[in-house]
C-alpha positions in Angstrom: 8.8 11.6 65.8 6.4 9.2 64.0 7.6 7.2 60.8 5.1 9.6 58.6 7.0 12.5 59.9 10.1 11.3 58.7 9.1 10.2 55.3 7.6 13.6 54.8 11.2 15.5 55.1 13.0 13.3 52.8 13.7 15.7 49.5 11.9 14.3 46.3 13.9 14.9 42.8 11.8 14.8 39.7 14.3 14.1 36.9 13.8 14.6 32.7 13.5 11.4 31.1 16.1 10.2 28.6 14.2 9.5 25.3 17.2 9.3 23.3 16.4 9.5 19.7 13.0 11.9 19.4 10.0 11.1 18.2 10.3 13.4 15.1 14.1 12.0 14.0 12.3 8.2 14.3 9.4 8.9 12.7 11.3 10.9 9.4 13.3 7.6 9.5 9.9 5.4 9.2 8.3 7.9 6.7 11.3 7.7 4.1 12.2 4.0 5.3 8.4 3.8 4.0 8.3 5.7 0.6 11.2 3.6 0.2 9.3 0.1 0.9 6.3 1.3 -1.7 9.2 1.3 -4.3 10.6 -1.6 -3.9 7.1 -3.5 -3.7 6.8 -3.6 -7.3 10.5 -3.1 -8.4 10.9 -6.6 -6.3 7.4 -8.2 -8.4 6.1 -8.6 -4.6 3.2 -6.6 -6.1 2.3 -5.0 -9.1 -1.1 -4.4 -11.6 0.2 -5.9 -15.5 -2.1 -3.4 -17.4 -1.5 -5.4 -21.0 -3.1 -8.3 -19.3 -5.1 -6.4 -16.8 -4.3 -8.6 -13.8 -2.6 -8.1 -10.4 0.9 -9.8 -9.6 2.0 -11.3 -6.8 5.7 -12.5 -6.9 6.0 -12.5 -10.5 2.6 -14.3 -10.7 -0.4 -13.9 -12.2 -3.1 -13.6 -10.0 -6.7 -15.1 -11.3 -10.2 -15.4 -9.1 -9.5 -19.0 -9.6 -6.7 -18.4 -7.8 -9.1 -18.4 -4.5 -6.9 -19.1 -1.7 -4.0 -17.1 -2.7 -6.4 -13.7 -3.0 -8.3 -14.9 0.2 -5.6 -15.1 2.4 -3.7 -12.1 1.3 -6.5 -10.3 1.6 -7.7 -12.0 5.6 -3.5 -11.1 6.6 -3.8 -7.4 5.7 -6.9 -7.2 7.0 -6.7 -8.8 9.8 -2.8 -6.8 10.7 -4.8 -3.4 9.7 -7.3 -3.9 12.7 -4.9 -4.9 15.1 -2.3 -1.9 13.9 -5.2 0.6 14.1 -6.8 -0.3 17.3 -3.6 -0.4 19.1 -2.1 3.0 17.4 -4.8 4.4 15.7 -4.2 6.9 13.5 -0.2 6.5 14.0 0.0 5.1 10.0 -0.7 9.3 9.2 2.0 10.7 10.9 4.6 8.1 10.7 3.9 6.7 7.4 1.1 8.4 5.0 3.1 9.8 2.2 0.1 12.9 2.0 1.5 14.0 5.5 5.3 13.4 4.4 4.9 15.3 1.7 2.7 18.6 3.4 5.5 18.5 6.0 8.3 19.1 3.3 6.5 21.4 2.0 5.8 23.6 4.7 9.4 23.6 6.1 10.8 25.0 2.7 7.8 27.4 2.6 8.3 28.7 6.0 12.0 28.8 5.1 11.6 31.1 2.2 8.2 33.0 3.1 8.4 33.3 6.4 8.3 31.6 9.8 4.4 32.0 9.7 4.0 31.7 6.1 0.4 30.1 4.9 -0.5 29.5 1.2 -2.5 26.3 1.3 -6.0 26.0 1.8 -7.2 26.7 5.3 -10.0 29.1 4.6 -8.0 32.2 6.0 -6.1 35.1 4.1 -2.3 33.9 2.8 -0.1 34.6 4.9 3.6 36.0 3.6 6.6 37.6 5.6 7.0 40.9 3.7 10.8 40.9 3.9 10.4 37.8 1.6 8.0 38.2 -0.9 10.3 38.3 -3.3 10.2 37.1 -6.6 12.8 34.7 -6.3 11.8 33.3 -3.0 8.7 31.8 -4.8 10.6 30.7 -7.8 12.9 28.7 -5.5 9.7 27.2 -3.6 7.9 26.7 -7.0 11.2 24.9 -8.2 11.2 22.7 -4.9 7.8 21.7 -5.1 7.9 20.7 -9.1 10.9 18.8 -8.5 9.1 16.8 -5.8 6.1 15.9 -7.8 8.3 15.0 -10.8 9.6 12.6 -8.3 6.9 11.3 -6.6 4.6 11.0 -9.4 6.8 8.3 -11.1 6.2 5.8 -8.0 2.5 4.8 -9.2 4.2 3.9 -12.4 6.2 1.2 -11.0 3.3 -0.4 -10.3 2.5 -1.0 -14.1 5.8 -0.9 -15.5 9.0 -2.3 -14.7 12.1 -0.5 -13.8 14.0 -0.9 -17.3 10.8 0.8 -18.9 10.7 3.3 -16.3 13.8 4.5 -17.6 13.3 4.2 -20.9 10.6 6.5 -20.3 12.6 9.1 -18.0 15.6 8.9 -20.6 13.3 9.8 -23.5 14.0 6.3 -25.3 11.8 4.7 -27.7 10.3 1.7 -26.0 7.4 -0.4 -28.0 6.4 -1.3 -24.3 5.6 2.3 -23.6 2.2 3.4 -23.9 1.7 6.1 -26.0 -0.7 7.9 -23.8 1.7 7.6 -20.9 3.3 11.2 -21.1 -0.1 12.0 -20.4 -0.9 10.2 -17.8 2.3 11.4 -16.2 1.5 14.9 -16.4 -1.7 13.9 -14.5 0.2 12.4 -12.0 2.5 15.3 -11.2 -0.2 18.0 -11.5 -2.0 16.1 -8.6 0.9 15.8 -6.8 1.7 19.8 -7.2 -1.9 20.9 -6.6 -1.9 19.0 -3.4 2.0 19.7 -2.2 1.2 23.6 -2.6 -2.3 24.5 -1.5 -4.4 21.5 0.2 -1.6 19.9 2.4 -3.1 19.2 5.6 -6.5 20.4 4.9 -6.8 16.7 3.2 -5.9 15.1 6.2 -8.1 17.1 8.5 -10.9 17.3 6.7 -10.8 15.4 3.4 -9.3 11.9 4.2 -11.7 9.1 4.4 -9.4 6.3 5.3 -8.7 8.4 8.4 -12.4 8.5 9.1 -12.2 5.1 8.8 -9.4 4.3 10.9 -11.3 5.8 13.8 -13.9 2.9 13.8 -11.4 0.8 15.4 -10.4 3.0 18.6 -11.1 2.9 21.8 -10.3 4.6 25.0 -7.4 1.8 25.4 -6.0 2.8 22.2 -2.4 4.8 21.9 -3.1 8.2 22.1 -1.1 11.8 24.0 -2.3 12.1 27.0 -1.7 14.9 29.5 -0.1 15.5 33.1 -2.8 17.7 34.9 -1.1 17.0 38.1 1.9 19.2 37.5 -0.6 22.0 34.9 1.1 24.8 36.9 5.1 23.7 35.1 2.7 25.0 31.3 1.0 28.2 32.7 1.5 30.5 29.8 3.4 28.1 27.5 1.7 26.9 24.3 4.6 25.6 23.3 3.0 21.9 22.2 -0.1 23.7 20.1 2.3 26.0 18.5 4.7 22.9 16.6 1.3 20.9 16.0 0.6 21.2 12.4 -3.0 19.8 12.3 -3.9 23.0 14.5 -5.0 20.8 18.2 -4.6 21.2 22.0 -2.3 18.0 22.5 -3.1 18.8 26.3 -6.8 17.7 25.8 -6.7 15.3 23.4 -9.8 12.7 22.3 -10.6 9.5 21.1 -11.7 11.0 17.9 -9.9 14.1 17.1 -7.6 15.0 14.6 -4.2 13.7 16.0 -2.0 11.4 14.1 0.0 10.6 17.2 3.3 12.3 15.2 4.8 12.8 18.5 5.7 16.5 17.6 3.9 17.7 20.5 6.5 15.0 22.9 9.1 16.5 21.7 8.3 20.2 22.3 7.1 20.0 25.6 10.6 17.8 26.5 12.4 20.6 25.1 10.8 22.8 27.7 10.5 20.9 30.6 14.7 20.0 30.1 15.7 23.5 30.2 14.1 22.9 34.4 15.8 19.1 34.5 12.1 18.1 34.4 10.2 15.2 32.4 7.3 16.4 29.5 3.9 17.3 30.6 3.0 14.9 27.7 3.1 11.2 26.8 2.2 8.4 24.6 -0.2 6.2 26.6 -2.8 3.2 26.3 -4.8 4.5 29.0 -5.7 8.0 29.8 -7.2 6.7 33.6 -3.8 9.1 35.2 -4.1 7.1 38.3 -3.5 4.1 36.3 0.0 5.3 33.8 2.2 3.3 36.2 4.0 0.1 34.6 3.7 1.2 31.0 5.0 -1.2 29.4 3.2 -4.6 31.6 0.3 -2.0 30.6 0.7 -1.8 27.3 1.2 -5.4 26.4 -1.5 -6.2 28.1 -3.4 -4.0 25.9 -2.0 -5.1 22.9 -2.5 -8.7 24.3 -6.0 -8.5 24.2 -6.4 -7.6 21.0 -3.7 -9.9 19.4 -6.4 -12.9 21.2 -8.7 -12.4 17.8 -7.1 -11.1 15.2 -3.8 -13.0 15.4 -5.7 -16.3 14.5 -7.2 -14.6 11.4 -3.7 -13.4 10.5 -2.1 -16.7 10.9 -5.3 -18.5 8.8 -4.7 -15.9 6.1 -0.8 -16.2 6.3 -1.7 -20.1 5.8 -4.5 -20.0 2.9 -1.7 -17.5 1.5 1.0 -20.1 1.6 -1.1 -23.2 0.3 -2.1 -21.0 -2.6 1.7 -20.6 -3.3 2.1 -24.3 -3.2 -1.0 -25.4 -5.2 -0.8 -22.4 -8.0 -1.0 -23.0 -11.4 1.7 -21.7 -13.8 -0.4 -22.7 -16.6 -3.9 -22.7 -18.0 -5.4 -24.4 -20.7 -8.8 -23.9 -22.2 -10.4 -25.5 -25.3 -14.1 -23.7 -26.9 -15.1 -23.5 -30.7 -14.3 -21.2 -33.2 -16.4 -21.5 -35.6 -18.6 -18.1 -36.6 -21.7 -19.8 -38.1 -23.6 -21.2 -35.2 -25.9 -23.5 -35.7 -23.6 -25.5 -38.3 -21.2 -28.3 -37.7 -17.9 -28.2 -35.7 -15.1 -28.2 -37.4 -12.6 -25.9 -35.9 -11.2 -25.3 -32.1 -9.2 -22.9 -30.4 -6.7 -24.1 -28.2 -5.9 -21.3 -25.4 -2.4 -22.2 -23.1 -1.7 -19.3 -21.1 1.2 -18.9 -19.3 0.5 -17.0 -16.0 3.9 -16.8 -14.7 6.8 -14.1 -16.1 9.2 -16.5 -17.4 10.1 -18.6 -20.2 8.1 -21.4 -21.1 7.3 -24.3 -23.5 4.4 -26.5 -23.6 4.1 -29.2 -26.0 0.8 -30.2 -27.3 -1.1 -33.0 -28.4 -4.6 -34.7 -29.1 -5.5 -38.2 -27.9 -8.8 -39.8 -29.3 -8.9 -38.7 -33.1 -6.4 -40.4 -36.2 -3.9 -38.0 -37.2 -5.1 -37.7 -40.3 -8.6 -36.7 -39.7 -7.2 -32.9 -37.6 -5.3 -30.4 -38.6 -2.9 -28.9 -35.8 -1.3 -25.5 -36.5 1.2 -25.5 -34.1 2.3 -28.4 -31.4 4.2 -26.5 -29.0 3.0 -23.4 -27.5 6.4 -20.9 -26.8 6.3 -18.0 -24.1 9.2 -15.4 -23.7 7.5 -13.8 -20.5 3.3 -14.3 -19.3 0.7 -14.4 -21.9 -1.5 -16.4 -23.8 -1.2 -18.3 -26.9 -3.8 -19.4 -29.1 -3.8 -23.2 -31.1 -5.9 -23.5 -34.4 -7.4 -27.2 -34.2 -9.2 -28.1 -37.7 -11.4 -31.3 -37.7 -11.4 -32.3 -41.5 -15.3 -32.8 -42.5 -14.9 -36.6 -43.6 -15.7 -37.4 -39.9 -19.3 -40.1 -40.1 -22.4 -38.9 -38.2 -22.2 -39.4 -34.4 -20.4 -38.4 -31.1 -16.7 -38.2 -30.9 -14.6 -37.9 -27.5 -11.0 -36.9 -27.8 -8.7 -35.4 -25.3 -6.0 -32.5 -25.8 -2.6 -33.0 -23.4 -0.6 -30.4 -22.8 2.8 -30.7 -21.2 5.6 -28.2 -20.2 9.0 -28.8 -20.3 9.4 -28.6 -16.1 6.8 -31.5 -16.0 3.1 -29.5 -15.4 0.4 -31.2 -17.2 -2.9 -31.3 -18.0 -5.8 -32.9 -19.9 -8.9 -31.3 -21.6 -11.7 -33.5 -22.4 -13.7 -32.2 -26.0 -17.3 -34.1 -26.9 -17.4 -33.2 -30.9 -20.1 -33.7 -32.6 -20.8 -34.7 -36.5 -24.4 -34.2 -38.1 -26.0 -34.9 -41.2 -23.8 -34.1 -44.2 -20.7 -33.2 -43.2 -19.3 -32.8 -46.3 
């Protein structure tokens, strides 16, 4: 009996795959874990938009063009960690993260909970779709309730990225807050009617058909890029099982997936067809993979950093340069910023009064004292000599230049100092014509 022969009679054993934790219990984690994280973002002054001064802030700081480097390399990390996040996982930010998806999800559980196991009242084009033992008046009142509550909710997280918590709850406890706009009730109810309109009838028609940052996202993938793919080999264990296109909620064939299709690599499909498979002590039809070649699904993970390797080769060096432009512009920012320009309203007629601007660009308490170098003390008028911040903001000096001045050029400096040792110098060229009396 040859060696082949012997081989040939040795039983094989195809055992399920332990997955542990499924891909639908992780990725509920990473979808609250990540409404979570958009909270605390401006709660923590990592980033927020100050609508009084009309600037973005970046830990507690106001952020200016000037600013350059800071802005820059923010900007070049993101950027830079979007690619490489959407050319390795593609669309994986939709269905793991994208609070539109998180939100259509809840909302169809609780409506297939109280309409029906096929129940369908968003937008898809067809008739809505109702179990008739539960249309029932109540039933919709619940879902209605459910869906209100949730928008209430959610639309109050855009707000934290103009206001800070202490007026958020002024605002939610009915207090009187001067800091409160008074158009912000309105404003609210925009928020929450958005988020109804969309929780209750578009749902995933946005993200199948509406979303352009999607569209978008799918400029950067390739054939290397994470996607389902499917075991053909072993298509006879799924004859008559539809199993995976039944629990997908964007409507696709996991089982012939493409590089640009509608999946959000959710993982729901994984899942369903494991469910299957273990009831026969078999592994899933269906996988995540880097590489759809199936003769080439061995070593998945020397694969897939590879992969990930090669793109990591170019963007990584843009991410560190931002990450460092970032960092300088931490180091060399400017808490302060002082600004000198003429306030006289007749033009054309002689100088006599400045405005001294110090703004304060970081949300703290501050004092700058203030003082003028080049003229006699008793030829200006100073309103004030220190400049006094509670929080950021922008304070504004009177200088008056008495009119006994002779003809000529004068050059005098104004110093401004704060009391944890920042200084700086602005240079003024004044000039005095005929008759300045």
């Amino acid at each position: 009996m040859s060696s082949k022969d012997s081989l040939s009679k040795i039983p094989i054993a195809v055992e399920a795959r332990n997955t542990g934790m499924s891909f639908h219990a992780r990725r509920r984690i990473t979808q609250f874990l990540f409404i979570l994280l958009l909270i605390i973002i401006p709660v923590s002054g990592l980033l927020r938009i100050d609508p009084v001064a009309g600037a973005f802030v970046v830990l507690d700081r106001q952020i200016w063009w000037s600013d350059f480097f800071l802005v820059f390399g923010l900007w070049l990390s993101l950027a830079s960690g979007m690619v490489l996040l959407y050319s390795t996982l593609g669309t994986a930010f939709c269905g793991w993260a994208c609070p539109q998806n998180i939100l259509s999800e809840m909302a169809n559980q609780w409506t297939y909970k109280l309409l029906g196991k096929r129940a369908d009242v968003s937008i898809t084009g067809e008739k809505m779709k109702v179990a008739a033992s539960k249309n029932h008046l109540i039933n919709w009142t619940i879902l209605g309730v459910l869906l209100l509550s949730v928008s209430l909710v959610m639309a109050l997280i855009p707000m934290f990225y103009f206001y800070s918590p202490d007026i958020i709850w002024s605002f939610v406890t009915f207090h009187d807050d001067a800091r409160l706009a008074g158009s912000l009730h309105y404003i609210y109810a925009i928020f929450v009617l958005v988020f109804l309109v969309d929780i209750s009838f578009i749902r995933h028609f946005w993200c199948r058909f509406m979303c352009v940052y999607k569209v978008w996202q799918h400029g950067f993938k390739t054939g290397q890029t994470l996607q389902v793919v499917y075991d053909i080999s072993r298509a006879e264990s799924c004859e008559k099982c539809n199993y995976c296109k039944t629990v997908c909620y964007l409507g696709i064939d996991p089982r012939n997936t493409d590089i640009y299709d509608s999946c959000i690599n959710c993982g729901d499909c994984i899942d369903a067809c494991n469910t299957v498979q273990a009831k026969n002590n078999l592994p899933g039809l269906l996988d995540f993979s880097y590489n759809t070649d199936k003769d080439e699904r061995s070593g998945f993970l020397r694969r897939n950093l590879s992969s990930i390797s090669t793109r990591m080769q170019w963007t990584i060096p843009f991410s560190i340069l931002g990450l460092c432009l970032f960092v300088w512009g931490l180091i060399d920012y400017q808490y302060y910023h002082l600004s000198v320009y003429r306030a006289d309203k007749d033009h054309g007629a002689n100088i006599s009064d400045y405005r001294i601007a110090i703004s304060n660009k970081i949300y703290r308490n501050a004092e700058l004292s203030v003082s003028l170098e080049g003229l006699p003390a008793d030829d200006y008028i100073l309103t004030k000599k220190r400049a006094v911040f509670e929080s950021a903001g922008r304070v504004d000096l009177n200088l008056h230049i008495k009119r006994k001045l002779k003809k000529g050029l004068y050059s005098f400096l104004v110093h401004v100092e704060s009391m944890d040792g920042w200084k700086d110098v602005y240079r003024v060229q004044h000039f005095v014509g005929e008759n300045p009396l």
